[in-house]
mmCIF file of the N, C-alpha and C atoms, coordinates in Angstrom:
data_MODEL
# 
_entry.id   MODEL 
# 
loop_
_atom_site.group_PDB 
_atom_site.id 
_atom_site.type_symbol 
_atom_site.label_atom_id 
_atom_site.label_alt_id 
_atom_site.label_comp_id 
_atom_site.label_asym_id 
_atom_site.label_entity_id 
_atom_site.label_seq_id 
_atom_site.pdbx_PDB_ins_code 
_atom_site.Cartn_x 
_atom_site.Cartn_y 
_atom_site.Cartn_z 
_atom_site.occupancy 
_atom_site.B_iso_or_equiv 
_atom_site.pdbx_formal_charge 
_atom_site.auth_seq_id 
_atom_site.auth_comp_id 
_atom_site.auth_asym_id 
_atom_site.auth_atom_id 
_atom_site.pdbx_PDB_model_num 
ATOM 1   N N  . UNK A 1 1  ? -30.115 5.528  2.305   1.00 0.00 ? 1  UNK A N  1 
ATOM 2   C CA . UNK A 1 1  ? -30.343 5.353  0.882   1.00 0.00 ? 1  UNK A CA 1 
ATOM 3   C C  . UNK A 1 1  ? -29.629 6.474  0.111   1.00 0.00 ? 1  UNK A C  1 
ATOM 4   N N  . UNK A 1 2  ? -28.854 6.007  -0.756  1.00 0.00 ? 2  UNK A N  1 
ATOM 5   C CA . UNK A 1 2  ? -28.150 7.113  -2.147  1.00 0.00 ? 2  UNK A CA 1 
ATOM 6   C C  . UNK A 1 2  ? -29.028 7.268  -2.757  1.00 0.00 ? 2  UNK A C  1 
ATOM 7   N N  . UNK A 1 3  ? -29.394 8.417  -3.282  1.00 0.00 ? 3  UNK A N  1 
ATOM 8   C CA . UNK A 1 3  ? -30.053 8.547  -4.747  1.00 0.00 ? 3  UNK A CA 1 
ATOM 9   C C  . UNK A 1 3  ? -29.303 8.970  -5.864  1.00 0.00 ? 3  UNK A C  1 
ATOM 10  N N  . UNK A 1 4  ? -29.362 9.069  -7.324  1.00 0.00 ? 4  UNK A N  1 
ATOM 11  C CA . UNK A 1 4  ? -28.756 9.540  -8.079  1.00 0.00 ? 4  UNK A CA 1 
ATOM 12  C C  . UNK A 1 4  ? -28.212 10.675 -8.224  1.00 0.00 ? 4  UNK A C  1 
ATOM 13  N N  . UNK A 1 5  ? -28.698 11.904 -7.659  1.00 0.00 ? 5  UNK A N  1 
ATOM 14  C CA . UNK A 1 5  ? -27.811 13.178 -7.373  1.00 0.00 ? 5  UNK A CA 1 
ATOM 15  C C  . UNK A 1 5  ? -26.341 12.968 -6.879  1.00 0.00 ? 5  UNK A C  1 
ATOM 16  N N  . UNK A 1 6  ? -26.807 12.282 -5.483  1.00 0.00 ? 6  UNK A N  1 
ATOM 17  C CA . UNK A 1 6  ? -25.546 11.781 -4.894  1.00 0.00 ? 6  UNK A CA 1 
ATOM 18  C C  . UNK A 1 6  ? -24.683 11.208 -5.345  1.00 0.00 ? 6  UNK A C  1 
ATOM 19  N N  . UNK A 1 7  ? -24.836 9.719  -5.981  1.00 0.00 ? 7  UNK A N  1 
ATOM 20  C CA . UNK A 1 7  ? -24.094 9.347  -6.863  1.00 0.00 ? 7  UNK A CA 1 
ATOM 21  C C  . UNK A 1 7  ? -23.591 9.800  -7.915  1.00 0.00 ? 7  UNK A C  1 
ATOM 22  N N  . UNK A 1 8  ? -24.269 11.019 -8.869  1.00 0.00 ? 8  UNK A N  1 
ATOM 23  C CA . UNK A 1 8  ? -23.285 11.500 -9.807  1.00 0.00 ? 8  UNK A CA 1 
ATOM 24  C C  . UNK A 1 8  ? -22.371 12.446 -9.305  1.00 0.00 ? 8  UNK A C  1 
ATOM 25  N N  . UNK A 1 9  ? -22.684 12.986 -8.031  1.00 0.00 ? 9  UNK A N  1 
ATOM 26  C CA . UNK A 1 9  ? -21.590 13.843 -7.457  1.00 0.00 ? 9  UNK A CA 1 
ATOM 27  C C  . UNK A 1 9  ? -20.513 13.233 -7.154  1.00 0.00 ? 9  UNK A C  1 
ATOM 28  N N  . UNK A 1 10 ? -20.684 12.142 -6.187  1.00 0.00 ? 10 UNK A N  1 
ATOM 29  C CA . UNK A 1 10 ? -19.430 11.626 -5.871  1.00 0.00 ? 10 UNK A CA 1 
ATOM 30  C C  . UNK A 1 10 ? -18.612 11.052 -7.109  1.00 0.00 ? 10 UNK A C  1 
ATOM 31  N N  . UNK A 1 11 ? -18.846 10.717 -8.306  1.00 0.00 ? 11 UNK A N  1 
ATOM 32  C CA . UNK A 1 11 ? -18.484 10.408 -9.532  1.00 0.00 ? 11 UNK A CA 1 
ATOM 33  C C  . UNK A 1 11 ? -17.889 11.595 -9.863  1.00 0.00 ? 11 UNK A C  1 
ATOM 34  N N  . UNK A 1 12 ? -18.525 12.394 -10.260 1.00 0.00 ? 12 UNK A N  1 
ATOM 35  C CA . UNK A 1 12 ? -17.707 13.822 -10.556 1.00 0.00 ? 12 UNK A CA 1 
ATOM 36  C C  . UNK A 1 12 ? -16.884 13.988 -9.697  1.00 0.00 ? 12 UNK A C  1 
ATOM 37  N N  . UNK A 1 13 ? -16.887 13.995 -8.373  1.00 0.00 ? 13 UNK A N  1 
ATOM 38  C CA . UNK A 1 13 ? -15.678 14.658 -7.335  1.00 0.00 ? 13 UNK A CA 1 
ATOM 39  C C  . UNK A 1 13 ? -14.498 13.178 -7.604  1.00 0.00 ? 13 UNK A C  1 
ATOM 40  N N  . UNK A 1 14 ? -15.202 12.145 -7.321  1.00 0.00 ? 14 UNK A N  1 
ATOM 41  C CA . UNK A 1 14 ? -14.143 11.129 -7.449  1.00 0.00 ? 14 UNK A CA 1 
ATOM 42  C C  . UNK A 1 14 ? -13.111 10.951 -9.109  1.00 0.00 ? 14 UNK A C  1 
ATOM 43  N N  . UNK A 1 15 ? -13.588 11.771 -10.184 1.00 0.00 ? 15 UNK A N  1 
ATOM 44  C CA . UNK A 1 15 ? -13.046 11.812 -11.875 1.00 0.00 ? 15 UNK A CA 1 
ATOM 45  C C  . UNK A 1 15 ? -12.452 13.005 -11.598 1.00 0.00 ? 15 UNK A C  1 
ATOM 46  N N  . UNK A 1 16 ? -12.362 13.639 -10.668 1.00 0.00 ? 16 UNK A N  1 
ATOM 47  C CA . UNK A 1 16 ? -12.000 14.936 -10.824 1.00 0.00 ? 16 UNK A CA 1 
ATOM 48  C C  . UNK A 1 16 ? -12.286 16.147 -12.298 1.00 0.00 ? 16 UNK A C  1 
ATOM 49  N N  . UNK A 1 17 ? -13.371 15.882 -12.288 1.00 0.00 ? 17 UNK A N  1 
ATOM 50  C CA . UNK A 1 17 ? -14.256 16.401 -13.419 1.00 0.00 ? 17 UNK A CA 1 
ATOM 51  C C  . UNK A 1 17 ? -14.890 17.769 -12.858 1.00 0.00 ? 17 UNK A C  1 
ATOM 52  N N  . UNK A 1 18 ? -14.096 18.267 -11.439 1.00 0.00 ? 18 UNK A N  1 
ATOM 53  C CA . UNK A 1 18 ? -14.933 19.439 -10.535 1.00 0.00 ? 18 UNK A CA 1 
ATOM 54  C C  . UNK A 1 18 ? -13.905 20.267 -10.858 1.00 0.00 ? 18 UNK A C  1 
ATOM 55  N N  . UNK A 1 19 ? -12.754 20.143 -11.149 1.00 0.00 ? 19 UNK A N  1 
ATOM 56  C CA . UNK A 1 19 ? -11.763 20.654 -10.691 1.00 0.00 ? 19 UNK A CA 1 
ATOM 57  C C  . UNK A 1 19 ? -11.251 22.199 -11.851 1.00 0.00 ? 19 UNK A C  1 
ATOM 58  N N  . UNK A 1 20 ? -10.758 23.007 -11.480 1.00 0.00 ? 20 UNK A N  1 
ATOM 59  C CA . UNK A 1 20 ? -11.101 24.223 -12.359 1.00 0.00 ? 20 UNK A CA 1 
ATOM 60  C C  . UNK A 1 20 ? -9.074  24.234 -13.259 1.00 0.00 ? 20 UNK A C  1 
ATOM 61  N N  . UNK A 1 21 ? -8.480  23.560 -12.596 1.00 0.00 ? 21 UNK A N  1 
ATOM 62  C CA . UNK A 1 21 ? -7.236  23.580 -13.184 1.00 0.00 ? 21 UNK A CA 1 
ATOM 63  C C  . UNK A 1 21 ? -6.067  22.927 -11.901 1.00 0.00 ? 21 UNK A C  1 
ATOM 64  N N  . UNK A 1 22 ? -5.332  22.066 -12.671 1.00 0.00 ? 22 UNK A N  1 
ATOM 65  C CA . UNK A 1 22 ? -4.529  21.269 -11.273 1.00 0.00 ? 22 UNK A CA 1 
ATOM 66  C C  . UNK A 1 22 ? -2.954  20.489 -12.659 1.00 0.00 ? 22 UNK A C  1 
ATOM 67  N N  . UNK A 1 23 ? -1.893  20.279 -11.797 1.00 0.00 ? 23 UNK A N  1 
ATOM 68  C CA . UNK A 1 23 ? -0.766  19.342 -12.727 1.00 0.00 ? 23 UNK A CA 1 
ATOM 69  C C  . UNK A 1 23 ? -1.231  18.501 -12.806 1.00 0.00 ? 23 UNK A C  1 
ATOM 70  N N  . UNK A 1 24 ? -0.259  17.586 -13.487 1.00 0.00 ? 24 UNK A N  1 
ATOM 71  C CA . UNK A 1 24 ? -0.368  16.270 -14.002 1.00 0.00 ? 24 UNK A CA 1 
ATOM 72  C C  . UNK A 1 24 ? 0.371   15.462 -12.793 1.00 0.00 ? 24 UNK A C  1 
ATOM 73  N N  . UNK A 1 25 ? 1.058   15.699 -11.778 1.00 0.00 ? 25 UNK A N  1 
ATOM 74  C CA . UNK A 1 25 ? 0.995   15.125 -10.418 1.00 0.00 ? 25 UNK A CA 1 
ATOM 75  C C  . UNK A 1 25 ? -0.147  15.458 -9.483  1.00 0.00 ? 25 UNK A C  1 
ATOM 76  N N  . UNK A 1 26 ? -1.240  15.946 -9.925  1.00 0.00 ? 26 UNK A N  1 
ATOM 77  C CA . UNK A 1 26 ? -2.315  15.640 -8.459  1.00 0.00 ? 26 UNK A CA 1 
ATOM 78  C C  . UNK A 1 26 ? -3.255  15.877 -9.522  1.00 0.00 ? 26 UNK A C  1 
ATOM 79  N N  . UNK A 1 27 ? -3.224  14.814 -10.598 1.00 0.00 ? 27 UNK A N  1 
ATOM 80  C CA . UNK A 1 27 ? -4.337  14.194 -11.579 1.00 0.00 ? 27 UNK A CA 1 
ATOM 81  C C  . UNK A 1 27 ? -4.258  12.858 -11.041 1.00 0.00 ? 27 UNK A C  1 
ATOM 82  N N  . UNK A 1 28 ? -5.791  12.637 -10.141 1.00 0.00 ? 28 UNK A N  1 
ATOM 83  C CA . UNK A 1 28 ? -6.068  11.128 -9.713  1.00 0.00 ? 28 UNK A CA 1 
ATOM 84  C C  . UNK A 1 28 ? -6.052  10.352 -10.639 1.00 0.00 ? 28 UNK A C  1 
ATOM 85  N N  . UNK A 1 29 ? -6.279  10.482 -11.674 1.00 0.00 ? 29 UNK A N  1 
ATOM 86  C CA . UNK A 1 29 ? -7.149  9.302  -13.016 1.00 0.00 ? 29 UNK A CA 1 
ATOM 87  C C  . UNK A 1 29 ? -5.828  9.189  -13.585 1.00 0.00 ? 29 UNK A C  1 
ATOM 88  N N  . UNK A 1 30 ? -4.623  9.366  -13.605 1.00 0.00 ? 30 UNK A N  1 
ATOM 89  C CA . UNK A 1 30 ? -3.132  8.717  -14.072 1.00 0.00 ? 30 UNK A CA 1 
ATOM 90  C C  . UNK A 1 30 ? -2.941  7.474  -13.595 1.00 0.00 ? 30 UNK A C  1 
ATOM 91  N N  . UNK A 1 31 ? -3.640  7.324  -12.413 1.00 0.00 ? 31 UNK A N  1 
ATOM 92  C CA . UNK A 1 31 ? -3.055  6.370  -11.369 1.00 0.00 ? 31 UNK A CA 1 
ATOM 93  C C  . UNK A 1 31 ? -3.950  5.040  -11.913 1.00 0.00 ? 31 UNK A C  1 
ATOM 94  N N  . UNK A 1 32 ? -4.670  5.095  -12.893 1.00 0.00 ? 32 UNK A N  1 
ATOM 95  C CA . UNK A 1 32 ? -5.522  4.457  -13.166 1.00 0.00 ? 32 UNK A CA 1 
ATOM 96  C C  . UNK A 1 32 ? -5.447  4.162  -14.970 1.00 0.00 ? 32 UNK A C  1 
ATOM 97  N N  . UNK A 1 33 ? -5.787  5.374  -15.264 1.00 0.00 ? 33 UNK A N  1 
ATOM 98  C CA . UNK A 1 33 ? -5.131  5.370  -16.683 1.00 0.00 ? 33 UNK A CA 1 
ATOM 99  C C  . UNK A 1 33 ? -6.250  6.061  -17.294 1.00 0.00 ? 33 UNK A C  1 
ATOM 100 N N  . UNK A 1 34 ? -5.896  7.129  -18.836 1.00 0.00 ? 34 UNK A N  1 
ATOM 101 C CA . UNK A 1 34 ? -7.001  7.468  -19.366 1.00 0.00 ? 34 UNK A CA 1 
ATOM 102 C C  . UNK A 1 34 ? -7.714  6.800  -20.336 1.00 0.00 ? 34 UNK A C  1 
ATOM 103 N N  . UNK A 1 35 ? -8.780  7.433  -20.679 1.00 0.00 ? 35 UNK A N  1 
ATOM 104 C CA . UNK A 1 35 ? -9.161  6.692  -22.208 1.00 0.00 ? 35 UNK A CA 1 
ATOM 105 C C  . UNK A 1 35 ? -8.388  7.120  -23.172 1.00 0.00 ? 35 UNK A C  1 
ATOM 106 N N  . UNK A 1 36 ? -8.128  6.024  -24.569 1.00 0.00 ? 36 UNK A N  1 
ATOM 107 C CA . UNK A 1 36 ? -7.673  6.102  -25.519 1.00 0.00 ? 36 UNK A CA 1 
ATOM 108 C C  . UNK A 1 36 ? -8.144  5.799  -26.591 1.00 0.00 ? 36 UNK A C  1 
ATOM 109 N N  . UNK A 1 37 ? -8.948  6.827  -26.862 1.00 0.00 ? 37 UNK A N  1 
ATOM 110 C CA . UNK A 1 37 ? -10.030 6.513  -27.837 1.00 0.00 ? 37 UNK A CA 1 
ATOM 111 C C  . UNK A 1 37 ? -9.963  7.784  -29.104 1.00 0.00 ? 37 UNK A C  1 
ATOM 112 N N  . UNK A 1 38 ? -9.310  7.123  -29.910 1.00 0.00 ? 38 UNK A N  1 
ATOM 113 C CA . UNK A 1 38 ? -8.390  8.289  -30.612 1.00 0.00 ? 38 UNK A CA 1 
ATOM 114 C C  . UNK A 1 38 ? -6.957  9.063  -30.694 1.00 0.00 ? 38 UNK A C  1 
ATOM 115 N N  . UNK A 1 39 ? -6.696  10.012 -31.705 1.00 0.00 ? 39 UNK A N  1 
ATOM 116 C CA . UNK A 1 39 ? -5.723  10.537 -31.266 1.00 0.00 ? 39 UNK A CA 1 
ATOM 117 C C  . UNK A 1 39 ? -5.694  11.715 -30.598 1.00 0.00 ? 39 UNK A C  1 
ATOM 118 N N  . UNK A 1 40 ? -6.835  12.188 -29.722 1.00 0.00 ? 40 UNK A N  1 
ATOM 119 C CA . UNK A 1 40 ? -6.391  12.885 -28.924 1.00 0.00 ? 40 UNK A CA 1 
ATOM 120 C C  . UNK A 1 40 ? -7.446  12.347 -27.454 1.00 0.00 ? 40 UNK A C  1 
ATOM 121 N N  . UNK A 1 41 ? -7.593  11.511 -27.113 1.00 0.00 ? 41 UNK A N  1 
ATOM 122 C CA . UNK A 1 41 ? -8.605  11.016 -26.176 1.00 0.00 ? 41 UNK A CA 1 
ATOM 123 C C  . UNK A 1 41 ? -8.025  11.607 -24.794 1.00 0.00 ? 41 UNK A C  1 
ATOM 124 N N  . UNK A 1 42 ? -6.458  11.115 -24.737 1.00 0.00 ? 42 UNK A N  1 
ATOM 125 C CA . UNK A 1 42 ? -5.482  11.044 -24.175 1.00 0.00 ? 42 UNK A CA 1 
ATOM 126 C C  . UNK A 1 42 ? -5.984  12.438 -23.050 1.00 0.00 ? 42 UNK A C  1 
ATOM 127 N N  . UNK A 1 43 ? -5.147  13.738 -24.614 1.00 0.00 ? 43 UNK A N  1 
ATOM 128 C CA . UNK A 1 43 ? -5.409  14.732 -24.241 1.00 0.00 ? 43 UNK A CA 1 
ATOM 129 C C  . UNK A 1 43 ? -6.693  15.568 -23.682 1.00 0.00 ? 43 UNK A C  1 
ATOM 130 N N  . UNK A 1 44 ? -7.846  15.076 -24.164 1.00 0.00 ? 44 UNK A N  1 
ATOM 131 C CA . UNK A 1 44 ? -9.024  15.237 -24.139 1.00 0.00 ? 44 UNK A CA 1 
ATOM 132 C C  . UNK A 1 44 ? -9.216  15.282 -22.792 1.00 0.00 ? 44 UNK A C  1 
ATOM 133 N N  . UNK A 1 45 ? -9.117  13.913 -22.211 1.00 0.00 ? 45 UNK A N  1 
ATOM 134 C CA . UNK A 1 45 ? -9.518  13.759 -21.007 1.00 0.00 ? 45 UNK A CA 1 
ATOM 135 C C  . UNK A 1 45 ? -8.503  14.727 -19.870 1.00 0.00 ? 45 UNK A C  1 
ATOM 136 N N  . UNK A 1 46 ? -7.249  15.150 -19.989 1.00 0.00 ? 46 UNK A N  1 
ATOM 137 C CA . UNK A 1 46 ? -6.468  15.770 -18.855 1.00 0.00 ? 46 UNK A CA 1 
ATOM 138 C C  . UNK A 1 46 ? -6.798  17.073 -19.437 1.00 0.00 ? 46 UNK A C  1 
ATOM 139 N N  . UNK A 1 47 ? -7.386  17.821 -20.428 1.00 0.00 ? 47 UNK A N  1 
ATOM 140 C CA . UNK A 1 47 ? -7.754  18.936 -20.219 1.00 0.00 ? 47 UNK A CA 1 
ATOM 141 C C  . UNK A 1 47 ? -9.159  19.038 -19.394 1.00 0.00 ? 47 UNK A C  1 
ATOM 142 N N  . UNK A 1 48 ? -9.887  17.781 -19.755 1.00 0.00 ? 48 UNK A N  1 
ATOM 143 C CA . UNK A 1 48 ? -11.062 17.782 -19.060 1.00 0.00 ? 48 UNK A CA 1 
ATOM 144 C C  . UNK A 1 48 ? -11.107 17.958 -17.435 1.00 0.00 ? 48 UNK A C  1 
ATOM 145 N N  . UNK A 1 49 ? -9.844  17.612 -17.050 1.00 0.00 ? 49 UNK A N  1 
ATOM 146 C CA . UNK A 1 49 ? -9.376  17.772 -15.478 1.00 0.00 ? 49 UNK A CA 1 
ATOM 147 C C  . UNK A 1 49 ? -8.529  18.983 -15.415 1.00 0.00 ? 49 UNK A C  1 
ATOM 148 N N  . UNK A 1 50 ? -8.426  19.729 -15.884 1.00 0.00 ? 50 UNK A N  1 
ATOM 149 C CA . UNK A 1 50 ? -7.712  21.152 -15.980 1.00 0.00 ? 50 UNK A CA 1 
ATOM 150 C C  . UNK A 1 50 ? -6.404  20.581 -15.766 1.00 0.00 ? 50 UNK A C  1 
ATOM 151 N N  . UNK A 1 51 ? -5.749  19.891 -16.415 1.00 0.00 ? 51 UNK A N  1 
ATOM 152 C CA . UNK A 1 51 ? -4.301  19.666 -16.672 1.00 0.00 ? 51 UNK A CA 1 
ATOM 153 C C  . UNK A 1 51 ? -4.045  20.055 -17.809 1.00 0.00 ? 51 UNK A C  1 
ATOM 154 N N  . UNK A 1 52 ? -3.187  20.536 -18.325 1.00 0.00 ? 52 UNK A N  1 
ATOM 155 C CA . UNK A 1 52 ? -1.948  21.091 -19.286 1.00 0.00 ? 52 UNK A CA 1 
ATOM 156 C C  . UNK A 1 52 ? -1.449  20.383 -20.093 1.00 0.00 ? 52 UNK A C  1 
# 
């Protein structure tokens, strides 16, 4: 059985939302695409993954 701890971890590790700073080639969530919710959503979200 998962419980919710578990599951938000692997969510976080799988968004790369853990990550303390990384490029924009070993940003998983490109491969997928970000949100665009605004004019800076874009950006929002790859600083949120310690990208540049």
């Amino acid at each position: 059985m998962v419980d919710r701890r578990q599951v938000l971890a692997f969510r976080v590790r799988a968004q790369q939302l853990d990550r303390a700073q990384g490029s924009l080639a070993d940003t998983a969530v490109l491969d997928i695409g970000v949100q665009d919710t605004g004019p800076d959503g874009g950006r929002w979200a790859l600083a949120t993954r310690g990208s540049t």
